[in-house]
C-alpha positions in Angstrom: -13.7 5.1 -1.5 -10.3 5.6 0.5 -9.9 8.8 2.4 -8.0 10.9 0.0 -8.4 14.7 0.9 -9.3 15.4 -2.8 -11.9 12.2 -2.2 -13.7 14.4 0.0 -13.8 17.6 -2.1 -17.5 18.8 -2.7 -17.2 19.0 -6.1 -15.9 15.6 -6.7 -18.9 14.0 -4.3 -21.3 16.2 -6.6 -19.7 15.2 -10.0 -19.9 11.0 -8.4 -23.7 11.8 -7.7 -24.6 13.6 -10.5 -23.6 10.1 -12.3 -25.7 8.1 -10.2 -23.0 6.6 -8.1 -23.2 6.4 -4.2 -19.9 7.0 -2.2 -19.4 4.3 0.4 -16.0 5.4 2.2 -13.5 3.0 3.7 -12.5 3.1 7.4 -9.5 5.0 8.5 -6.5 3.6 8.0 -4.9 0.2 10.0 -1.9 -1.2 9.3 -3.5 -4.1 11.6 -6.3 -5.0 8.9 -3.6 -5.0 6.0 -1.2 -7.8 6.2 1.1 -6.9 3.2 1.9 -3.9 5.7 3.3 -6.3 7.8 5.2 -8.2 5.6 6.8 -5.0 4.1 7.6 -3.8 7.3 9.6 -7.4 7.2 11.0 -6.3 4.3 12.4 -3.2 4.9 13.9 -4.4 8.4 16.1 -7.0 6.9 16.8 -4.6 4.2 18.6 -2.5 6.9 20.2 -5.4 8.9 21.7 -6.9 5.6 22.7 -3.1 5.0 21.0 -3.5 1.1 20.9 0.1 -0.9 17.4 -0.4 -1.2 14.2 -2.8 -1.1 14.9 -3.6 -4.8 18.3 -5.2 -4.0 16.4 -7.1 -1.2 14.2 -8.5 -3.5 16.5 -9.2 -6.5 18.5 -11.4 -3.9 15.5 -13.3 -2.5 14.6 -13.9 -6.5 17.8 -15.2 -7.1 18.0 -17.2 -4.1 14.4 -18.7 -5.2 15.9 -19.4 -8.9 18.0 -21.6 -7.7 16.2 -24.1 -5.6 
């Protein structure tokens, strides 16, 4: 299980065991182990350097760029 705050509430972890279930819990968060992070991280910097509203009109461009090849 990720490490949500409300993951870790006591009466969640009692309503998971009372099921039968046993929590295993993920290792804190690294951007290092993830490598979508990096690739939105891309994202978002050419995003700013083409001065784009947003991700979304990133994205529709590189669609319509791959549409046409």
């Amino acid at each position: 299980m990720d490490n949500a705050t409300f993951h870790k509430r006591q009466d969640t972890l009692n309503a998971l065991q009372a099921e039968g279930h046993t929590v295993l819990w993920l290792p804190p968060y690294s951007p290092d182990f993830n490598p979508i992070e990096k690739t939105w991280a891309w994202i978002k910097r050419l995003r700013k350097q083409w001065r784009l509203a947003d991700v979304n009109a990133l994205l529709f461009w590189f669609f319509t760029l791959v549409t046409l090849y």
